[in-house]
PAMIKE-400534 format. One line per 5 residues: number of its first residue (from 1); their letters; for each residue z, y, x of C-alpha. Coordinates in steps of 0.2 Angstrom, whole numbers, plus 5000, padded with zeros to 4 digits. Layout:
N
NUM	a	Z/Y/X  ... .
end
This chain:
690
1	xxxxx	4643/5733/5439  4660/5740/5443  4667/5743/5430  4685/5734/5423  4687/5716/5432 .
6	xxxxx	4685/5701/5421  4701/5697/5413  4704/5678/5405  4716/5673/5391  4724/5657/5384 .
11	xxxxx	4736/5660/5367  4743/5643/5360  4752/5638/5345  4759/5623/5343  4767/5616/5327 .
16	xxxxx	4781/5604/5331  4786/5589/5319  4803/5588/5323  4808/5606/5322  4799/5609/5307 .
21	xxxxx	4783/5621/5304  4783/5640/5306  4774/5649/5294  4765/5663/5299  4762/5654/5318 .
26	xxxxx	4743/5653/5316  4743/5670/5310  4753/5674/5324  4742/5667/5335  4726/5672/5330 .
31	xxxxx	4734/5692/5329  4739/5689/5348  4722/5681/5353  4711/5697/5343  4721/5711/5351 .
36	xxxxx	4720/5702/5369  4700/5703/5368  4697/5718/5360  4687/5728/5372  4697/5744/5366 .
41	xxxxx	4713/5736/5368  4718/5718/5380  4699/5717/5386  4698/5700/5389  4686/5683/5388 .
46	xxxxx	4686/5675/5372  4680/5658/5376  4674/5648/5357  4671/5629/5361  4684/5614/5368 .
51	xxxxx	4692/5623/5381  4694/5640/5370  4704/5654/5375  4713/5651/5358  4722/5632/5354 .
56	xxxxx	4731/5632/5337  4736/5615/5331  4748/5606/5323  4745/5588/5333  4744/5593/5351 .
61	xxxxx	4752/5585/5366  4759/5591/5381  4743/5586/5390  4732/5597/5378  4742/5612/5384 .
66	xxxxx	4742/5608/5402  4722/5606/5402  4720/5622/5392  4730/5629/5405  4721/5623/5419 .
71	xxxxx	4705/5627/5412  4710/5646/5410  4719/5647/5428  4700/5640/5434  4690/5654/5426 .
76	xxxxx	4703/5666/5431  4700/5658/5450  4682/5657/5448  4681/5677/5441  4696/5684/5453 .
81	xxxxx	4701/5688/5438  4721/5693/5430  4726/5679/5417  4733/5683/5399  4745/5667/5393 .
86	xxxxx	4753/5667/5377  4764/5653/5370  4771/5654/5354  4780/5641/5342  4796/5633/5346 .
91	xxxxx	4806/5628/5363  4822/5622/5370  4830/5621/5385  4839/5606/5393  4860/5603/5393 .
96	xxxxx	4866/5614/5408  4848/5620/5412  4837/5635/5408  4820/5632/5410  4812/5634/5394 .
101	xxxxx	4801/5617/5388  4787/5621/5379  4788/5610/5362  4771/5602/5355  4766/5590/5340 .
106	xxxxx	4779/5575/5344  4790/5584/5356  4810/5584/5354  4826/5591/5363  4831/5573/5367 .
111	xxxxx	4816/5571/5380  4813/5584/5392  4795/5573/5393  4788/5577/5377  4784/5595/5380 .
116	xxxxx	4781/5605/5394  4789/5612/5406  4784/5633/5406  4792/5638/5423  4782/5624/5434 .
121	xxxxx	4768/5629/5421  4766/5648/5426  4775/5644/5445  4758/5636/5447  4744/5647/5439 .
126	xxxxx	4752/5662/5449  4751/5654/5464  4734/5647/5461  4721/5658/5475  4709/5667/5468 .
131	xxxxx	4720/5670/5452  4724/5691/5451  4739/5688/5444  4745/5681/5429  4754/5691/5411 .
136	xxxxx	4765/5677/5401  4771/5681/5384  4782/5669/5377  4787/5671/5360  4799/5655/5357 .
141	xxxxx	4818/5650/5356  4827/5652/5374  4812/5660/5379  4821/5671/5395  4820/5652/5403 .
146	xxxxx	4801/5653/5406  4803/5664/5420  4799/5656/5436  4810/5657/5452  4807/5670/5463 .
151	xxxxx	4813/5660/5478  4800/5645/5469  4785/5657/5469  4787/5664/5489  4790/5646/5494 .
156	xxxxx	4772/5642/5486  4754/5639/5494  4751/5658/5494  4767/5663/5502  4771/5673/5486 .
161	xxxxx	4756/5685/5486  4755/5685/5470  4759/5693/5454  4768/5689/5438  4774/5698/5422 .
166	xxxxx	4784/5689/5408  4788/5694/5391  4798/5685/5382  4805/5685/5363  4823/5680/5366 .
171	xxxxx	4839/5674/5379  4838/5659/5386  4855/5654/5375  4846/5661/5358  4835/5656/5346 .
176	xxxxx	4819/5667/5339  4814/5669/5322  4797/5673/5312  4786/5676/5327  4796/5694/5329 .
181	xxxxx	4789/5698/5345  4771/5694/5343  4768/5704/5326  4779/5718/5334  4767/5717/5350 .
186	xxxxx	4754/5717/5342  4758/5732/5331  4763/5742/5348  4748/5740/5354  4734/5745/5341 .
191	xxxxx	4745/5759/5337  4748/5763/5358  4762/5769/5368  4769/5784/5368  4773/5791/5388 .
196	xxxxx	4765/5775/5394  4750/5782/5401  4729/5776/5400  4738/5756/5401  4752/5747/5394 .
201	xxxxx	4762/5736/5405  4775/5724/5404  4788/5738/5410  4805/5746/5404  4795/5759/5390 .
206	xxxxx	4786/5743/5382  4801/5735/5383  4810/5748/5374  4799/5750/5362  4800/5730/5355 .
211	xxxxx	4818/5728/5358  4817/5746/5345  4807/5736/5332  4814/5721/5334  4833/5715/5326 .
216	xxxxx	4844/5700/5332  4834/5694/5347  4835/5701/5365  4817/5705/5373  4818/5703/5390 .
221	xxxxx	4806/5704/5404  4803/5697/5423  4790/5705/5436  4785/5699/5452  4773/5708/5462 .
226	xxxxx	4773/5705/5482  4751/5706/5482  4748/5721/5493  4728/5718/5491  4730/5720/5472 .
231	xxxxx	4714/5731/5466  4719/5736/5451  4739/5736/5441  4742/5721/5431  4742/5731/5414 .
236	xxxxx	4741/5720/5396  4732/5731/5389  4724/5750/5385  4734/5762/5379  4728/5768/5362 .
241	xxxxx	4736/5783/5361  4731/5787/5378  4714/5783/5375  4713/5795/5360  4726/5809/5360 .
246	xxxxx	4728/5823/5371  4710/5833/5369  4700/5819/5377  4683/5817/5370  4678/5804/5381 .
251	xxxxx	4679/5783/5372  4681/5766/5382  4661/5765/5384  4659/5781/5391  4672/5782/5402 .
256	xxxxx	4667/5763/5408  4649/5769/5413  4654/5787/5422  4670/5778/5433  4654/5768/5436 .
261	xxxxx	4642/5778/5442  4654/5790/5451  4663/5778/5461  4644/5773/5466  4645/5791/5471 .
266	xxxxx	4662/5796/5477  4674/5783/5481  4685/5797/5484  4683/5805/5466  4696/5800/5452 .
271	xxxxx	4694/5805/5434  4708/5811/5425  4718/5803/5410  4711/5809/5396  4696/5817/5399 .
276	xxxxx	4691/5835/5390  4676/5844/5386  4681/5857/5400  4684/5843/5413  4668/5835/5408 .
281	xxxxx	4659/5853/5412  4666/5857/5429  4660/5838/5433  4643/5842/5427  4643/5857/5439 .
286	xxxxx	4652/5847/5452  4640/5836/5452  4623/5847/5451  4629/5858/5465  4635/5843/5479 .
291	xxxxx	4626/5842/5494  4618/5824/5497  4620/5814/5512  4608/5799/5511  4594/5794/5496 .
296	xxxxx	4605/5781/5489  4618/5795/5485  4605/5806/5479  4600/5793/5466  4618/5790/5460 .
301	xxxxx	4620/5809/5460  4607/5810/5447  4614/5796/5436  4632/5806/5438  4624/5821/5431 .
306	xxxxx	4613/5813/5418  4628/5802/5412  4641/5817/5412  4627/5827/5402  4625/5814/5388 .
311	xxxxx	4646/5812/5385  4646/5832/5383  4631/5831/5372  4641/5817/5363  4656/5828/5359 .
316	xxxxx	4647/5842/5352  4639/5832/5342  4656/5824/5336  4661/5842/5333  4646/5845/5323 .
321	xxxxx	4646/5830/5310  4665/5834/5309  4661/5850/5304  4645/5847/5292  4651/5830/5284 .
326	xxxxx	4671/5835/5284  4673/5831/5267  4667/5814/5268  4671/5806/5284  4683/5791/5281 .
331	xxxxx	4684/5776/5292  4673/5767/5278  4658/5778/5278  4657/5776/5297  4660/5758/5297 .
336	xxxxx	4644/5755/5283  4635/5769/5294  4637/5758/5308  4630/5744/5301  4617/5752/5292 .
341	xxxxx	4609/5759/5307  4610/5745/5317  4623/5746/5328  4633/5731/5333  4653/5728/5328 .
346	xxxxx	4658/5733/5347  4653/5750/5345  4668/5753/5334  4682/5759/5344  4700/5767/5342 .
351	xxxxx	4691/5785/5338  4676/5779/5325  4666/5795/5327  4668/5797/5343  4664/5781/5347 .
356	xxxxx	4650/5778/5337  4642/5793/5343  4644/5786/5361  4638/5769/5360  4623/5773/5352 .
361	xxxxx	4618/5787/5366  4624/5777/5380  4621/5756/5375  4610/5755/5360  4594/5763/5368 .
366	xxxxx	4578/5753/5368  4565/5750/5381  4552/5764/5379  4563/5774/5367  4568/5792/5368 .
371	xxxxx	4586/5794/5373  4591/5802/5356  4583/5789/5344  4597/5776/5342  4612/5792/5339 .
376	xxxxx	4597/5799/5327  4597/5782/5316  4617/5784/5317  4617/5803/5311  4603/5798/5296 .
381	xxxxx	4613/5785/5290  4629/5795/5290  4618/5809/5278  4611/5795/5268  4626/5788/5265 .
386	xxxxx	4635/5802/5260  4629/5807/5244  4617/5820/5235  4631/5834/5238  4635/5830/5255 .
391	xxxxx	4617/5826/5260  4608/5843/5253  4624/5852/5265  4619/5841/5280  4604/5838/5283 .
396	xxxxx	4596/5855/5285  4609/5856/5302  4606/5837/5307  4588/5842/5308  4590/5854/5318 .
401	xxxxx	4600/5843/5331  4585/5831/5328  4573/5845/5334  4584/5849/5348  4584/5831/5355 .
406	xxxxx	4568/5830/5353  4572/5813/5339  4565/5823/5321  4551/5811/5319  4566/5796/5321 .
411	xxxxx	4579/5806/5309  4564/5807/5297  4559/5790/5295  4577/5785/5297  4581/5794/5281 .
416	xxxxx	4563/5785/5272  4570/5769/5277  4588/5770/5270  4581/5778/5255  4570/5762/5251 .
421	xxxxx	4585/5751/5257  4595/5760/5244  4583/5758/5230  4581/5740/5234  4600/5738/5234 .
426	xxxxx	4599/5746/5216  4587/5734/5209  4593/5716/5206  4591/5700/5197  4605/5693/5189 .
431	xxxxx	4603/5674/5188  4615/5666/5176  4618/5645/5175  4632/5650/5164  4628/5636/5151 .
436	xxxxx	4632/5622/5165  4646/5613/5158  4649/5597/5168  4629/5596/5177  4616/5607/5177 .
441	xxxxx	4613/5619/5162  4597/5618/5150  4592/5635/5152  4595/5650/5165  4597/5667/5158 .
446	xxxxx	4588/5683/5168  4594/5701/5169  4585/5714/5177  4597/5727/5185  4590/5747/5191 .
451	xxxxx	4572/5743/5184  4574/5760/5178  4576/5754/5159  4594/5761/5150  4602/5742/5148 .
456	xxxxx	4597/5727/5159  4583/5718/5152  4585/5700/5147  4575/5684/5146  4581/5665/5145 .
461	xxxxx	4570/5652/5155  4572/5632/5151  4575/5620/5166  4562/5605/5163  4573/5594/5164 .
466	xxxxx	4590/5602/5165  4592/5594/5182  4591/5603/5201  4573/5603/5203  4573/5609/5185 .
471	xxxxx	4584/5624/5187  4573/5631/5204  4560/5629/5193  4565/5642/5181  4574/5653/5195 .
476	xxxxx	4554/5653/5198  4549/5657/5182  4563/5670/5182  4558/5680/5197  4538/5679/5193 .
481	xxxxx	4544/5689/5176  4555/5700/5186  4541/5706/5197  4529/5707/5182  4541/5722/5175 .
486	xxxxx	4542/5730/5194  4528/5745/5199  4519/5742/5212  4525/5743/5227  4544/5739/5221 .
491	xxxxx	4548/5723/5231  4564/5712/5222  4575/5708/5237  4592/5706/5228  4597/5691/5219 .
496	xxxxx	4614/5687/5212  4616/5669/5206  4632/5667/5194  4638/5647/5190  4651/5639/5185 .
501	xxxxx	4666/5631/5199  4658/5613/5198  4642/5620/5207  4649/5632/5217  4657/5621/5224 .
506	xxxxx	4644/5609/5229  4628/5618/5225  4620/5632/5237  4611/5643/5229  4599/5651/5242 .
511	xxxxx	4592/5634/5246  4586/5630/5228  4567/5627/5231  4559/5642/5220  4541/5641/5224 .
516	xxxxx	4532/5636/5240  4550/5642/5248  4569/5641/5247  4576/5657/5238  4584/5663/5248 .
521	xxxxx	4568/5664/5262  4563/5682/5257  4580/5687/5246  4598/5690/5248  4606/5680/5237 .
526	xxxxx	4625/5682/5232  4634/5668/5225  4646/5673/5209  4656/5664/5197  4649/5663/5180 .
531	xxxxx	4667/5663/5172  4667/5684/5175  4654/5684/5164  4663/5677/5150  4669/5686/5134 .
536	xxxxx	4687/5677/5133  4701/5685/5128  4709/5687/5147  4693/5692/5154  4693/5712/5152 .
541	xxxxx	4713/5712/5160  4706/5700/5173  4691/5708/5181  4702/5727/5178  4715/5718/5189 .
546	xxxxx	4698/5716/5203  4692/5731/5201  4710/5740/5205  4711/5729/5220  4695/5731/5228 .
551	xxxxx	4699/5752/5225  4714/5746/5236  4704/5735/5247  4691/5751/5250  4705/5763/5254 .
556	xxxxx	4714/5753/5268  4700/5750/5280  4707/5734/5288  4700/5718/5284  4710/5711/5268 .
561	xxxxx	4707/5692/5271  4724/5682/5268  4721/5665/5273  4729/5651/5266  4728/5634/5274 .
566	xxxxx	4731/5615/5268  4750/5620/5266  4749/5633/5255  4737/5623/5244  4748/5608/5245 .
571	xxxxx	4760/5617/5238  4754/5621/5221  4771/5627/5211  4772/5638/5224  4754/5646/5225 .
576	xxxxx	4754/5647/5207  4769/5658/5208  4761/5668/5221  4743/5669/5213  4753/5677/5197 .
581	xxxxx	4765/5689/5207  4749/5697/5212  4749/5689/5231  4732/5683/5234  4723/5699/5223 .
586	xxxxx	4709/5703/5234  4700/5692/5246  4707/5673/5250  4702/5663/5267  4702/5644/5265 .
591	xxxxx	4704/5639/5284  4696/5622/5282  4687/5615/5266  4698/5604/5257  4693/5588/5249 .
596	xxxxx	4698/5595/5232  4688/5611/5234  4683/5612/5214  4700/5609/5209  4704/5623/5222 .
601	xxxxx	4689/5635/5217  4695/5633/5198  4715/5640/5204  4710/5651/5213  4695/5662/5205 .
606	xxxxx	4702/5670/5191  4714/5679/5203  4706/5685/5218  4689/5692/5216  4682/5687/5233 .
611	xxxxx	4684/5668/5240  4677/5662/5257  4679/5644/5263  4670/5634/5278  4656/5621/5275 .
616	xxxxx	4661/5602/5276  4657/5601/5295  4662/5618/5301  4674/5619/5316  4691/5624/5306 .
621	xxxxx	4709/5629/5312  4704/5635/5331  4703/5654/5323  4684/5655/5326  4680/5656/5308 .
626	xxxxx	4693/5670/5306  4687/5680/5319  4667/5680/5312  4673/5687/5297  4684/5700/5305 .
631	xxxxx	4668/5705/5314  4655/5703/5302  4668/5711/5287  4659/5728/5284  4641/5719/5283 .
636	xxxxx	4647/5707/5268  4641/5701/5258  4622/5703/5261  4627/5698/5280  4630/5679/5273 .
641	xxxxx	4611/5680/5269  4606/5683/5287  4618/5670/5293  4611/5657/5281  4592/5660/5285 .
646	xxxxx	4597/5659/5305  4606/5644/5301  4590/5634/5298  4582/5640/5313  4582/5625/5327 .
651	xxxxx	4591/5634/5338  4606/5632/5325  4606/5616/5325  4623/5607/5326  4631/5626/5326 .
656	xxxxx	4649/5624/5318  4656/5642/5325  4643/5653/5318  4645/5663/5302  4631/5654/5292 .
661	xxxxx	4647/5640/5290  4655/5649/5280  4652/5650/5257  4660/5665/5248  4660/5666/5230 .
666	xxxxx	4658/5686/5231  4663/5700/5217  4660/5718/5221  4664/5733/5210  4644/5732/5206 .
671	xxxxx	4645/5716/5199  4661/5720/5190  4650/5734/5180  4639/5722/5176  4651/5711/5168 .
676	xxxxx	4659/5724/5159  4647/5722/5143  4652/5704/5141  4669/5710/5141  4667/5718/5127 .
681	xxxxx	4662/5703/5117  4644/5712/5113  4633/5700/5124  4622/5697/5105  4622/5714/5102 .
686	xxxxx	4616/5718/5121  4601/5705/5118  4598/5710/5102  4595/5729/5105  4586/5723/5121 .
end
């Protein structure tokens, strides 16, 4: 492959004792660390494990930082690869001296020893062989003093071939505040740079652009570059606005594979910054009309031509579902497209569309598979999902593209299997162990959503005894008279299991044994909190309050977690204040699983309708588990049923960083419907009539 070199990260937060914590570090941290290994964006490793590309903690030494560090300078070696460092938290500098000294867990200004010293730190990883160059960000107090000496650096092992940016958050004689220059970084890039071209540097118009956002600190910058065998610039990231302004019709993954393929042509041949439709057309011909030297460049020629003719048929057909489905594209219905035909979370990109369309033609196609199938699955799921109107406009001209690409037998069945997946989603069983005050309940009451019947039909079961085994047992009785009311050939995949705080909290529902198998074997089981369901007086205002906030939640398209970690929690008078100024309204994080997590469950559920939180022994604080749900957002919650059954696969054994670690007490705008008879205080009247 010859495409983008490897490029490795390390991003630390330290807490120090001494200086007192920073608030929004580990958010700070985990921002920086997701940007820097976006493929679209900083294109870098993430490494998971001990010696992670990410190390957030509140109890590190200087030793910790310094192995993390020399772990990353060795992949960086190993890969000749450019190294990414970002240190954030706090720092001093020394009476009469200016190198900046990285503070950690126990560190203090009186002792120069107790933190680390950042000059010799990056003086050494740039002049490590094999290491492309290293980017320091440095987003601390005094933070100008991390840059090394020049002098330092050309007196080193590599006679200062090498290359080194800095950015740093503040002069070495001021102090920074509120992790300024990482948020505003981190804005700067996801939005791009205007005038910076296809790659943002650490150069005078990035510079400019933070020192424009950002109030009472001075962002300043060093470079050093003296490497004349340098392959590539030592950029710190794509440029967004590059990427997708201008006319170009080409994404990341396309652009990847034809610099590919035609530097495997013509070394000689560049491509230009952004690519159009036209541009993409002279290639074509280019490339179909070159002469051929040898049979190796014949066979490249051939890839040229077929990869150039699969981007143009790309953007038409971006031009063509922007003009079929323009009144309904929005980032959500191609983010639920996505997932509902298949495609992985890397094939979103900075232009959705666009990038959609070209991952499926270019890396989503199977062995044995016609070349269309996977964009076929894509374009159904796009008509499936949006709705009867839309749908009766689209199709007929999606068919046709089908026809054209030879893929209408896939775009058919496509559209029979989302159907089915729709109907299935329609029809639940709402299992409720409301009655469970302080155990197990004696009885669990049935609905039956979508069967087709005006009002949800309702049936009580008895758990003999009201203990655990006793309430599987009646899920079982439950789900046998549910499929006794079902046609044939309806299948009952969804299940919804509403308890009170003290078993969600301990109790996980999909593993109750219902049967000869765990319930949640053959069914997606959602965990909800049985105190929605209940007719008290506060109950209608508080699930309205959801149901405005998930409206919210929909119509902004980024993830809406806010995590909260043992802090926050230990600070009840405060999150109290918070939960009733409306802060935590939509969907709350738990970074770690506290010892008092019913006591937490209980403050916390009336207020925000969606909670997540990690199992007992799930790795928590290093970011992973942040990172998962970012990924895995737009397939949740039924995603949380795939993660649990892979969880008791043996090949998951002893896996703390997968998402199957993490619980979610889960309320959609579904449920919220289905909650909104009890609100009314006519849950008699409901059985009564039923």
């Amino acid at each position: 492959m010859t495409g983008e070199p490897p490029r490795h990260v390390l991003v630390v937060g330290a807490q120090c004792t001494d200086m007192g914590p920073l608030a929004r570090l580990e958010e700070a941290a985990e921002g920086l660390h997701a940007v820097l290994t976006a493929p679209a964006l900083g294109g870098c490793t993430a490494r998971p494990g001990d010696h992670g590309s990410l190390l957030v903690s509140a109890t590190l030494e200087p030793d910790d930082v310094r192995k993390a560090m020399h772990e990353a300078v060795r992949r960086a070696k190993a890969d000749s690869a450019v190294l990414v460092v970002a240190l954030l938290g706090h720092g001093f500098t020394p009476p009469q001296q200016t190198d900046l000294h990285y503070m950690v867990a126990q560190s203090t200004t009186r002792s120069t020893m107790s933190a680390v010293n950042v000059r010799q730190l990056l003086a050494e990883a740039v002049d490590e062989p094999g290491v492309e160059g290293v980017i320091a960000l440095i987003d601390t107090c005094h933070a100008a003093g991390a840059a090394p000496d020049a002098g330092g650096i050309a007196g080193g092992v590599r006679a200062g071939r090498t290359r080194l940016s800095v950015l740093s958050a503040s002069a070495s004689d001021q102090a920074a505040r509120g992790m300024r220059l990482t948020f505003a970084l981190i804005d700067v890039l996801r939005e791009g740079l205007n005038g910076a071209g296809a790659m943002v540097f650490v150069d005078t118009r990035l510079t400019e652009e933070l020192r424009g956002r950002i109030v009472g600190q001075v962002v300043g910058r060093f470079e050093y570059d003296s490497d004349p065998y340098a392959l590539d610039g030592l950029w710190l990231a794509h440029n967004m606005l590059s990427a997708s302004g201008g006319g170009g019709v080409v994404g990341p993954v396309g652009r990847q594979d034809l610099e590919e393929v035609v530097s495997l042509w013509r070394a000689n041949v560049r491509l230009p910054v952004p690519l159009t439709l036209g541009e993409l057309d002279d290639l074509h011909r280019f490339a179909q009309q070159g002469r051929t030297e040898d049979a190796t460049d014949s066979r490249w020629q051939a890839r040229v031509i077929e990869v150039v003719g699969t981007l143009v048929e790309c953007a038409r057909t971006v031009t063509l579902l922007n003009k079929v489905l323009a009144e309904v594209l929005t980032s959500d219905l191609l983010r639920e497209a996505r997932q509902l035909s298949g495609l992985p979370h890397e094939a979103e990109g900075a232009e959705l569309l666009r990038d959609l369309v070209e991952y499926a033609a270019l890396r989503a196609r199977k062995l044995h598979t016609p070349p269309w199938q996977a964009p076929a699955r894509l374009l159904a799921a796009l008509a499936h999902l949006s709705g009867a109107s839309g749908a009766d406009k689209a199709i007929p001209q999606l068919r046709a593209w089908a026809q054209e690409h030879g893929v209408v037998t896939a775009f058919n069945d496509a559209l029979t299997e989302f159907a089915q997946l729709r109907r299935q989603g329609e029809l639940r069983l709402v299992l409720s162990l409301a009655g469970a005050l302080t155990d197990w309940p004696e009885e669990v009451d049935a609905w039956l959503v979508g069967s087709g019947e005006r009002l949800p039909v309702h049936q009580s079961f008895r758990c003999e005894p009201a203990d655990r085994p006793g309430v599987g047992r009646a899920m079982g009785k439950a789900l046998a008279w549910a499929r006794g009311r079902l046609p044939d050939p309806e299948q009952l995949v969804n299940v919804d299991v509403a308890a009170p705080v003290h078993l969600l909290a301990r109790w996980h529902p999909e593993e109750a044994k219902v049967g000869l198998r765990l319930l949640g074997v053959n069914r997606t089981v959602v965990a909800r909190w049985s105190g929605r369901m209940d007719p008290a007086e506060e109950n209608a205002e508080m699930n309205d309050a959801a149901r405005r906030a998930l409206r919210r939640m929909a119509a902004g398209g980024a993830v809406p977690v806010e995590w909260i970690d043992a802090t926050v929690l230990g600070d009840r008078q405060g999150l109290e204040q918070s939960l009733m100024t409306g802060r935590y309204d939509t969907a709350v994080g738990i970074d770690h699983h506290p010892e008092t997590l019913q006591d937490v469950l209980e403050e916390l559920l009336p207020y925000a309708p969606i909670i997540l939180w990690p199992r007992p022994e799930a790795r928590a604080g290093d970011g992973t588990l942040r990172a998962l749900v970012d990924q895995h957002w737009h397939s949740l919650p039924n995603g949380f049923a795939r993660a649990y059954q892979q969880r008791w696969d043996r090949d998951h054994d002893g896996c703390v960083s997968c998402l199957g670690e993490i619980r979610a007490v889960w309320h959609d705008e579904a449920w919220l419907e289905f909650c909104r008879p009890f609100e009314n205080r006519v849950v008699a009247g409901l059985e009564e009539e039923l």
